[in-house]
N, C-alpha and C positions, 0 to 999 in steps of 0.2 A: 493110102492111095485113093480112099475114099473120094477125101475132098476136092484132090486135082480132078477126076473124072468130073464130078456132081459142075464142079466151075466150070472145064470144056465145053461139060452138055448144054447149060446154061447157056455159058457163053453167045453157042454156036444156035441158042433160038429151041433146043430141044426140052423136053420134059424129066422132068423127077419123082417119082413114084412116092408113095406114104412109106415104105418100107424103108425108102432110101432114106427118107427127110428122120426117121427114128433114130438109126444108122448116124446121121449126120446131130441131131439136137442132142445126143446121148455124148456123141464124140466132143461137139462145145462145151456142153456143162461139166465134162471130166476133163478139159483140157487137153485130150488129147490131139482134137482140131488147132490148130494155132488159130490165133485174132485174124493174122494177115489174110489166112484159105480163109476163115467164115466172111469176111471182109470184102475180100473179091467175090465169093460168092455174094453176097448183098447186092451188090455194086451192078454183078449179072442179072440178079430178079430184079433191078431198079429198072435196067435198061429193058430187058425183055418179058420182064413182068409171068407173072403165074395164072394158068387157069381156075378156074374154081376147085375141083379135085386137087389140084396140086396145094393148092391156098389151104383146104381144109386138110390136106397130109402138114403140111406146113405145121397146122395150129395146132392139130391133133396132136405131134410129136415133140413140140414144146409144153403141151400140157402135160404129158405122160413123161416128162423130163424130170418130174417133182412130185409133191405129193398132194391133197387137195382137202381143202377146207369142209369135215364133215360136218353140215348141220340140220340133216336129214331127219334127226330125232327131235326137232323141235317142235313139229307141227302145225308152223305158223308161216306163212308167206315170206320168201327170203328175195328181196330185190335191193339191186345198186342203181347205182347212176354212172355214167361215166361220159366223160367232156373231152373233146381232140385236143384241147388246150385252146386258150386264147388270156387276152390281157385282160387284171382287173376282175376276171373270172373267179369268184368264191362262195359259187351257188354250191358244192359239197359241203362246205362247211355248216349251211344253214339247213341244207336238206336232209343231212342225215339225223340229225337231233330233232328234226320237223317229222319226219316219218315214221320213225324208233317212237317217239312219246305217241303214235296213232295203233301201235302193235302190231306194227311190221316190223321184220327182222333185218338191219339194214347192212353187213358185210360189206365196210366200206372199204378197198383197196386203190391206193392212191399213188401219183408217182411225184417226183420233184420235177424242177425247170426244166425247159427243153427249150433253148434256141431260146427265143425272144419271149417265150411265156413263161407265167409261172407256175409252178405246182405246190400242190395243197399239202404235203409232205412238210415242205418247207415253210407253208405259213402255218401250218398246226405248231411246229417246231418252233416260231415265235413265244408261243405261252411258255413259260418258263417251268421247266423242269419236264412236258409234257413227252411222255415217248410214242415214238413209232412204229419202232423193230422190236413190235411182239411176236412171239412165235406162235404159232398155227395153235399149237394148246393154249398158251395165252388166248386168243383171238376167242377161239370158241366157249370155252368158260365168258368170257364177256358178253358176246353175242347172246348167250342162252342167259344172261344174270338181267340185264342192262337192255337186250336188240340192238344193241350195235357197237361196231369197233372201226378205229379210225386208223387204218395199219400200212403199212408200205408192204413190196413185194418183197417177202421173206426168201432168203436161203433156198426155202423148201419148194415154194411154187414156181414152179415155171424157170428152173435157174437155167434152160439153153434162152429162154425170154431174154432173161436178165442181162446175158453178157451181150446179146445180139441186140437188144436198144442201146446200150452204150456205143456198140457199134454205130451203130445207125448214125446217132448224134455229131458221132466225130467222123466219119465216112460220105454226109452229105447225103446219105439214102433215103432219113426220114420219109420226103413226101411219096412212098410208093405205097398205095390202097393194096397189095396183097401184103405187103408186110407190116402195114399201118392194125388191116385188119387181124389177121394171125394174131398178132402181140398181144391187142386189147381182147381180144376172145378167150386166149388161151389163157390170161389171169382172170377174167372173170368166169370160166365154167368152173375154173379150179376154186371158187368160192361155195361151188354147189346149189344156185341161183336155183328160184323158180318162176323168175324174168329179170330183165335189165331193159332199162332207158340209157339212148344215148342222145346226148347234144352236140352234134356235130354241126362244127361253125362254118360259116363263111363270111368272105370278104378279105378286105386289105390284111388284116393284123389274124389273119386263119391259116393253116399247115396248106389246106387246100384251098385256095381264096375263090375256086371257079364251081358255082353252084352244080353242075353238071358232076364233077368230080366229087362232090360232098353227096350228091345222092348216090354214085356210084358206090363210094363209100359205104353208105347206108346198108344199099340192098345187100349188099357183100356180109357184113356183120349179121344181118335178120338173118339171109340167110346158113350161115355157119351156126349160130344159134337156134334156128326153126330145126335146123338138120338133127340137135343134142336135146329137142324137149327145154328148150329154154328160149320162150318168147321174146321176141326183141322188138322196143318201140321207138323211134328215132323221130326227133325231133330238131331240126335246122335252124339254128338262131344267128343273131348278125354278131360280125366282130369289125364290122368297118368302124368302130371306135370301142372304146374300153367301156366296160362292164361296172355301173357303179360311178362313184367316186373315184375309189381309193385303189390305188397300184403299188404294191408293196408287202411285204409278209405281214408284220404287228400292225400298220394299216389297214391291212384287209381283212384280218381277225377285228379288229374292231370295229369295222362297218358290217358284218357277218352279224356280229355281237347287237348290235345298232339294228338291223333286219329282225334278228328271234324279238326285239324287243318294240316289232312293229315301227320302225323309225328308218328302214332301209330306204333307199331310192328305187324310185318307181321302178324303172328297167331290170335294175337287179330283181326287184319281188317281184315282176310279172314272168320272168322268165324261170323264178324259184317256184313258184306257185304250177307255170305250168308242166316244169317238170316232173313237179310233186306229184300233180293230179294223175302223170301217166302212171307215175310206180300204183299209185293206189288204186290205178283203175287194170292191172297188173293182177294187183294182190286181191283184189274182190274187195276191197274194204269201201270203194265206193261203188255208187252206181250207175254214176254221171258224173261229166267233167267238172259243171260247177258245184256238184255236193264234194268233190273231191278238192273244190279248189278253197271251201266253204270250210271243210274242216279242217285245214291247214294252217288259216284264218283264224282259226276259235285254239288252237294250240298254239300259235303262236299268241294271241289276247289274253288269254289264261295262265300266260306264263310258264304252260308244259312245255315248248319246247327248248326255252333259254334254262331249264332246270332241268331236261333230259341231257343240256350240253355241259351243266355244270357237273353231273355223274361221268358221265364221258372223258370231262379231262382229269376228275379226281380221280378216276380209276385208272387211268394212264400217264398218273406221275406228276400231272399239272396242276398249277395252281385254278382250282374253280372259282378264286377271287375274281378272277378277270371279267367274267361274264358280270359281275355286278360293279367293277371299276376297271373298265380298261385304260386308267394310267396307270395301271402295276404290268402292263405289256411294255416292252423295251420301246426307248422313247430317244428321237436322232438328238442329236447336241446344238444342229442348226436348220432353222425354215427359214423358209426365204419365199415371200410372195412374189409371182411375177404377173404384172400386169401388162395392159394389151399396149403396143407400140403405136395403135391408129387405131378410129373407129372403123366401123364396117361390121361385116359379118362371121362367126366363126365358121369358116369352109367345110376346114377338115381337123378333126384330133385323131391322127393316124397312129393307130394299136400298136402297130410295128416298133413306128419309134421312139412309142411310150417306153413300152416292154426293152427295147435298147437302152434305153436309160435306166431303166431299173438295176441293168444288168450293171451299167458302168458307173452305178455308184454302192455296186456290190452286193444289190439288193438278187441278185442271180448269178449264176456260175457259166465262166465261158470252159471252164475244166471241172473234169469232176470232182477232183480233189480242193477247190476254191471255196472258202470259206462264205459263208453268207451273213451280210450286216444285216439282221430282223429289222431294225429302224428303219432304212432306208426307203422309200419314194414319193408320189406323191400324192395327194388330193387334189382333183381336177374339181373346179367346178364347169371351168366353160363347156355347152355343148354343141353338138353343130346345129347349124341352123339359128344358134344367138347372137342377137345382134349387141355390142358394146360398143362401148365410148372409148377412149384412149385413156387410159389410166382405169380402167375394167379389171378387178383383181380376173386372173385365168385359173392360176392353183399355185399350189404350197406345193413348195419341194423341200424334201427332209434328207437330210445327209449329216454323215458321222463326222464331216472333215471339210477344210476350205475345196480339195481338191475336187472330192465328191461332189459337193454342191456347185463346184461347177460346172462338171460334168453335165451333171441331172439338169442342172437350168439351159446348157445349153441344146443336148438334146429334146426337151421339151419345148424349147422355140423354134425348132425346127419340126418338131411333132403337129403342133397345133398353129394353120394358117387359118390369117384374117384376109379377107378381100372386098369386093364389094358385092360380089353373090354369093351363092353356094357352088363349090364345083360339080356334085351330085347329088342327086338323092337321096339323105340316107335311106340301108337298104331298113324294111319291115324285118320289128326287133324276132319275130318268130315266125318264118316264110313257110316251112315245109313239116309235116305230118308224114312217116315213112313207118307202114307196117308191112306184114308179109303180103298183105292184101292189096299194097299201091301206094301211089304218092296223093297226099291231098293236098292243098295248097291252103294257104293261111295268112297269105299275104294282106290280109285288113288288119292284123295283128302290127302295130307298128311300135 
């Protein structure tokens, strides 16, 4: 009877207590709640949304639903990163091997696709043989051998989390900031952090595209974390186009790959760099932004941190070939250049419908049980704001099959308009600084 009540109360606009919400995450993770009550109940906090006490019962009771990543004995500064999603996005991949070769300890927990983005679960899972479902001992042995591990949300943490973002995904709940927040909290305190940075996106191709709602966001996360002794530093970066190049699993490992080896695209390393700087300026290990952006710089030149990534996937089953040849990463059977239909200007490469395509030529899952082609998407080069000629290569699209490919080409001509202006400005690639202390704005950062 629990959960019919908790849904009424909801329903009808009223509150739920910390007590209840244990009561209730104990009951999902044991199955005794059915999907359909925790389901409706979503459906309720979408619509009427949670207070702050109720948000942090929420997180607290899905935390304590599992068990939690000890690495208290280490001694040494423990910070993650973690991103709302967005397209093109595989600044974990380059940061966690970027910050672990600086001797920080990086407890990397990651999720797979969601909706129109992709997750870094599923491009690690590109490298052939590399696993993700370590368990908690796994995790921690590595952490303490190596500084860091590159793990998906196990069994053990947070499993009322687990079943309720699947939820989420297929219920249409996602974009609600107390349950956005809850979720991403409650696996990250269960790492045992001693801060986290988050980059939380906006724009067209964002969970939350309206800046107002992404800092709302923010404060929310800082503080649920200022409340548990665990410093949060939020960082606001744009997704009104895709991150990078390359949109796609073994694509995006190899542009990652291409980044440790200094050769990334400027957007991608400006926004790796600055997120770097916050963890390290987190960990004490720097003292200032640019000493912090400086030595991330010198690890990446020196070759530590593309050899901290090659320990990384040898010790989790992959082939560490890749980092020194990524054509031993799964490779599509067919590309196909498309070039521009007219001169003029590129308007827009809208994230959204990149990320749609990704999906629909199987490079993402519209179910969870759907298989994922690592070959599949694309290398963009056009960006907004460049001007071409009519026969202007725009990007390669890579698909396993006639059908695929052309799927992915025709969503991508529908993704990227040419016109004869720009339709907007894109937004400044790093807009907002969000600590416990305020928002600063950062918008010269473009």
């Amino acid at each position: 009877m629990i959960a019919q009540g908790l849904i009424a109360r909801k329903r009808d606009g009223g509150r739920i207590t910390a007590e209840e919400w244990g009561v209730f995450a104990r009951g999902v993770a044991s199955g005794e709640i059915a999907d359909y009550q925790a389901a409706a109940l979503l459906m309720a906090v979408y619509l009427n949304g949670l207070d702050r006490t109720e948000t942090a019962g929420l997180m607290d009771a899905m935390l304590q639903s599992g068990d939690r990543l000890d690495l208290a004995s280490l001694g040494v500064p423990r910070i993650d990163k973690h991103s709302t999603g967005g397209v093109g996005d595989k600044v974990s991949i380059l940061l966690a091997p970027i910050i672990a070769s600086l001797g920080v300890a990086v407890p990397m927990m990651s999720g797979r696709g969601l909706g129109h983005t992709g997750g870094t679960l599923d491009k690690l899972e590109a490298i052939p043989g590399f696993r993700t479902d370590l368990s908690l001992d796994e995790a921690r042995r590595q952490v303490e051998r190596l500084g860091c591990a590159l793990i998906g949300q196990t069994g053990e943490i947070a499993p009322a989390d687990r079943k309720l973002y699947a939820l989420r995904n297929a219920t249409a709940t996602v974009e609600s900031i107390p349950l956005i927040a809850a979720s991403i909290m409650s696996k990250k305190l269960a790492e045992g952090l001693t801060g986290l940075v988050l980059d939380v996106k906006r724009g067209s191709g964002a969970f939350l595209p309206e800046l107002e709602r992404g800092l709302e966001l923010s404060r929310t996360m800082i503080e649920l974390g200022t409340d548990r002794g665990c410093p949060v530093t939020v960082l606001v970066t744009a997704m009104d186009r895709p991150l990078g190049r390359a949109c796609g699993n073994a694509l995006e490992i190899e542009e990652s790959i291409m980044g440790l080896r200094g050769e990334g695209p400027d957007d991608l390393m400006a926004v790796t760099y600055a997120l770097g700087a916050e963890m390290l300026l987190l960990a004490g290990v720097a003292s200032s932004r640019d000493d912090a952006v400086h030595l991330q710089q010198e690890a990446v030149a020196s070759g530590k941190a593309a050899a901290k990534l090659q320990e990384i996937i040898e010790a989790q089953g992959g082939n560490p070939g890749v980092v020194d040849d990524p054509a031993t990463l799964p490779q599509a059977a067919l590309a196909h250049v498309v070039e521009a239909a007219r001169e003029g200007v590129i308007a827009a490469v809208e994230p959204r419908g990149i990320g749609v395509g990704v999906v629909a030529m199987r490079g993402g899952r519209t179910r969870v049980t759907d298989a994922i082609d690592p070959a599949s998407g694309y290398v963009i080069t056009a960006r907004p704001g460049d001007r071409v000629e009519r026969g202007t290569p725009l990007a390669t699209v890579y698909a396993s099959d006639e059908e695929s490919l052309r799927a992915g080409t025709s969503a991508l001509l529908h993704a990227i308009r040419i016109s004869d202006t720009m339709e907007a400005t894109p937004l400044p690639l790093i807009s907002h600084r969000v600590t416990s202390e305020g928002v600063e704005t950062l918008a010269s950062m473009q």
